[in-house]
N, C-alpha and C positions, 0 to 999 in steps of 0.2 A: 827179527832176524829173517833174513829172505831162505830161501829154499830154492835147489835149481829145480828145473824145469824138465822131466824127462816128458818127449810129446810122446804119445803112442799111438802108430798109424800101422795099421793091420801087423805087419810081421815084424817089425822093426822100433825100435826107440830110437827119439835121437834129441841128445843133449846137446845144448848150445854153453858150453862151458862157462861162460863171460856174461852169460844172462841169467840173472835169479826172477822170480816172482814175489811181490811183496802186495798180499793181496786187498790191503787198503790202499795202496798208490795204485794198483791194479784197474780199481773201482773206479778211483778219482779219474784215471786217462780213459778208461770205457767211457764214459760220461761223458771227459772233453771230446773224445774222438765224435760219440754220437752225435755231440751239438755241432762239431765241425761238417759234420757229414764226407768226412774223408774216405771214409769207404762203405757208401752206402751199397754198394750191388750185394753184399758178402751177407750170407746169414748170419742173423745173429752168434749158432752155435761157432761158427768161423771164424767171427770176431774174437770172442775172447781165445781162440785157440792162436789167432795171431796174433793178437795184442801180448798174450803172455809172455811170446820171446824178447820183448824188447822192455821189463823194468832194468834197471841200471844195477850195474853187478859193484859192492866192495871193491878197490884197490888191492884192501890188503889180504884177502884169501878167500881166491874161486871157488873152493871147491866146497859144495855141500851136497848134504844127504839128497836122494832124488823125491819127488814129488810127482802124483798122476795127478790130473784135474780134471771129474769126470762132469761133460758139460751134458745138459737133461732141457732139450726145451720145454715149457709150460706152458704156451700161452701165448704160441705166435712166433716171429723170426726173430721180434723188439727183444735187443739187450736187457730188458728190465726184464722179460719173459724168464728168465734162465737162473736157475738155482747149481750154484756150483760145491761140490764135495768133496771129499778127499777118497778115494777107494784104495783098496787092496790090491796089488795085483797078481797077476794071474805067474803060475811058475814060471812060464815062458817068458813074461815081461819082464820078472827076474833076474831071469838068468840074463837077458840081454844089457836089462840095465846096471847088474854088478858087473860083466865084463866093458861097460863103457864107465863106471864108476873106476874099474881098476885103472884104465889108461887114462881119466881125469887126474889121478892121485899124482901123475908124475906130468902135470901140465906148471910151467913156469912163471912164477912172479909176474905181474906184468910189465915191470921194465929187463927181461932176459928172455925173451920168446926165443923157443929152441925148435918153432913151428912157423911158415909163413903164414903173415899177417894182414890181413885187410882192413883199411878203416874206414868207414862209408861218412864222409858227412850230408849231411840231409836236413832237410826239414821233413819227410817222408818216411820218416824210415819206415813204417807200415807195409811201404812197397813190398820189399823184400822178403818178408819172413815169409808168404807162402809158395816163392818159387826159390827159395834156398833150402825151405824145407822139403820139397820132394822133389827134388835134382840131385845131379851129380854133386852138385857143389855141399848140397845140406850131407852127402853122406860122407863125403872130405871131411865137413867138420864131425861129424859123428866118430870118423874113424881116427883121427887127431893130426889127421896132413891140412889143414888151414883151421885158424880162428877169424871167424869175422867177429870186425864190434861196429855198432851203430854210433857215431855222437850225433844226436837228434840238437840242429841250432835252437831251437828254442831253449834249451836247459844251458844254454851259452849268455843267455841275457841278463843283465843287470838291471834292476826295477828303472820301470819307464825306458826301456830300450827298444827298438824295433830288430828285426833281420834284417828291415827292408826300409828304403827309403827313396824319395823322389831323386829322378840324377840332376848333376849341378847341370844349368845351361836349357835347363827345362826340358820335355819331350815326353811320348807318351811312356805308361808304364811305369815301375817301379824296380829298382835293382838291389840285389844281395848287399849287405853292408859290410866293409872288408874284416872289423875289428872280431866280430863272434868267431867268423872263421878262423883268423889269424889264433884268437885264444886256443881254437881247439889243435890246429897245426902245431902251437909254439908246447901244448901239450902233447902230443904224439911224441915231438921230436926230443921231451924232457925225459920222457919214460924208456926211451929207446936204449938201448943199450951202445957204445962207442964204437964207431964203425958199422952200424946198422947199412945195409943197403937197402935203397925205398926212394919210390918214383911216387910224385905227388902226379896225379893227373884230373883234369878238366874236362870234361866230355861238356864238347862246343862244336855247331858249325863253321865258326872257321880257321878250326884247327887243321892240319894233316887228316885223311883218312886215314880211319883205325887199322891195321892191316893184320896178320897171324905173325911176323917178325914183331909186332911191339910186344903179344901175347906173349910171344918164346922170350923176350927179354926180361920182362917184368916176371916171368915164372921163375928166374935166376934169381930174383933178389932177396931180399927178407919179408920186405911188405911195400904193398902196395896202397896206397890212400887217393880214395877216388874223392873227390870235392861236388859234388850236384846243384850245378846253379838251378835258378828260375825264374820266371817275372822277365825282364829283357836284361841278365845275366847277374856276370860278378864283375866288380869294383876290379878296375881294369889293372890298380897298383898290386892283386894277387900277385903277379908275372912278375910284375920289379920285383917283392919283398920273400919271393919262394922262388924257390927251381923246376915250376911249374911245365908240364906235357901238356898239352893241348891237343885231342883226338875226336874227330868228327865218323861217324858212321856214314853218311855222303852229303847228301847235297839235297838236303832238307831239314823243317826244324820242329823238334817235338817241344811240348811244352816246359819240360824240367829233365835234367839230367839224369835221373833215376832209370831210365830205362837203357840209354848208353851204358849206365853204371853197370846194368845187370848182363850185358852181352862183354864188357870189356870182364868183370868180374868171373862166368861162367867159361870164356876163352882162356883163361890164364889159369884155372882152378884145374883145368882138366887137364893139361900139360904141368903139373905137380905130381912127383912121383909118388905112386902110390893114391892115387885121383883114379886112374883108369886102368886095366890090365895094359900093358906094355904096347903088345900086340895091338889095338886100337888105332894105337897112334900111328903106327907103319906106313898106311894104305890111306889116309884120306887127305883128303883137298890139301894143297900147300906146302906136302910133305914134300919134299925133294922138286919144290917149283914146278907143282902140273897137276892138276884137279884130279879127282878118284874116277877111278873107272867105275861103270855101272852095276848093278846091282839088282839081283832077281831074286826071287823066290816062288813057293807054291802057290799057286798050278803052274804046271809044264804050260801050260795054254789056257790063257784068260781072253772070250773076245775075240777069239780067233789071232791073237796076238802070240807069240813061242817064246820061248825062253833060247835066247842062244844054245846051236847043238853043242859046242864046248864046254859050257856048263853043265851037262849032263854024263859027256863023256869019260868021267874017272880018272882022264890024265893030266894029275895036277900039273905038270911040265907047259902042257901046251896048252892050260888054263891060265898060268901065270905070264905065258907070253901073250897071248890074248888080252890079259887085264893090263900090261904093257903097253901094249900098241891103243887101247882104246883109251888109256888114260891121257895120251901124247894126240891122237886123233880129236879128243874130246877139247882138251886143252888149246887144241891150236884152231879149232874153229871158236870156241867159247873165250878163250884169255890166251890170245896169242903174246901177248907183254909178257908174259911166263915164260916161255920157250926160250931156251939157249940158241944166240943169234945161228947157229949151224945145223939147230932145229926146224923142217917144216911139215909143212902139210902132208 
């Protein structure tokens, strides 16, 4: 029986609801991962700290007693160096982790999410877990305004399958194979509840740039399923057999989707109510069509450089019309395509 995962990172726990740790499969994927050398930069004690959020959670009931796992290197950064235990924790991890235990209790089946959804597919999923666990987005799920779940393609295969295959017609490279993917799509959409709202998206060069309106859309709906090609992409029949979005970050190409994934994911997590204080969102880039106005802090003077005297001067009134004009100033020399035609310089 798996056990979830409370991580503990200085003041804070934070449980990935939909991921247990099962520490003989644990093993077995440190192992694969080592041999693959998929994330070699990461120490050891790192590794198994990311690897843990992603064994594969039950269907039929999330929620379990929490678990610390305290990692001890012995011997060097090598995975094999490290002895892992179970400890005690400390009051304060306690208390945080029964008050995120109490808000698990009332997390939903998986086919009735009464929370937006993200569902990453990958071959990668590695990527993820240590910039979801100390961002805004890892404290979303902490606080239970979004679940993310990984389907890693490889656990999509049927013996003697590939993910990936030569394209018809010859050329260089190798491309995503449409069937794994389609398996995990045709299961999201079986578990979903009737009337689900959910944008399946493709982070690809030549889709549409990604813009902060697709962000505000896809925040409206229930879930959002980002797809991660790689190699020289995905089997082009996606598009026909889904309702597939296609969105490019500009006019250049990284290696695999996984990284678009995390800027479309992180854009969309923090426009979630209850993601960010309210206030946040008022004042910056794109709100009301026109980049954020500038921004100082301490020292009055750095460099011989000043801090605007309005900024100093106590009158919020004619601070706020200040941050007005500089916003519209700023805007129309930087992204004048923003500006309302009766807007200029």
């Amino acid at each position: 029986m798996g056990q979830r995962v409370a991580r503990i990172a200085r003041d804070r726990a934070l449980v990935e609801p939909d991921r247990v740790l099962q520490l003989a499969a644990l093993d077995e994927h440190v192992s694969q991962v080592g041999e693959r050398g998929r994330i070699p930069g990461l120490r050891g004690q790192r590794r198994i700290e990311i690897l843990a959020g992603f064994a594969r959670t039950p269907e039929s009931d999330p929620r379990y007693a929490p678990l610390v796992i305290e990692k001890r290197a012995v011997g060097g950064s090598r995975l094999g160096g490290e002895q892992r235990r179970q400890r005690p924790l400390g009051a304060r991890e306690v208390a945080r982790v029964e008050r995120l235990e109490r808000t698990s209790k009332s997390f939903p089946a998986a086919n009735h999410p009464a929370m937006f959804t993200i569902d990453v597919v990958t071959l990668f999923p590695e990527v993820f877990a240590p910039f979801v666990g100390l961002s805004i987005v890892g404290r979303a799920v902490e606080s239970g305004v979004v679940q993310i779940r990984y389907h890693h393609l490889l656990d999509e295969l049927a013996n003697g399958e590939r993910a990936d295959d030569a394209p018809f017609g010859g050329g260089p490279g190798m491309v995503l194979r449409i069937e794994p993917i389609a398996r995990v799509l045709d299961a999201i959409a079986g578990q979903a509840p009737a009337g689900e709202r959910r944008a399946i998206v493709v982070p690809s060069p030549i889709g549409p740039r990604f813009a902060q309106a697709d962000a505000q859309r896809w925040a409206g709906l229930d879930r959002l399923v980002i797809v991660c090609g790689h190699y020289e992409g995905i089997d082009d029949r996606l598009g026909a057999l889904y309702p597939v979005e296609e969105r490019s970050l500009g006019d250049f190409v990284v290696t695999g989707g996984e990284l678009p994934a995390l800027t479309f994911m992180d854009a969309t997590v923090r426009l979630l109510a209850g993601a960010l204080a309210p206030a946040s969102l008022e004042h910056e880039s794109f709100t009301g069509g026109a980049l954020d106005y500038p921004s100082y802090t301490r020292p009055a003077n750095f460099r011989g450089v000043d801090v605007p005297e309005v900024l100093l001067s106590g009158d919020h009134a004619r601070i706020a019309r200040w941050r007005r004009e500089q916003s519209r100033l700023r805007t129309a020399a930087r992204r004048a395509d923003l500006l309302h035609p009766d807007e200029g310089a």
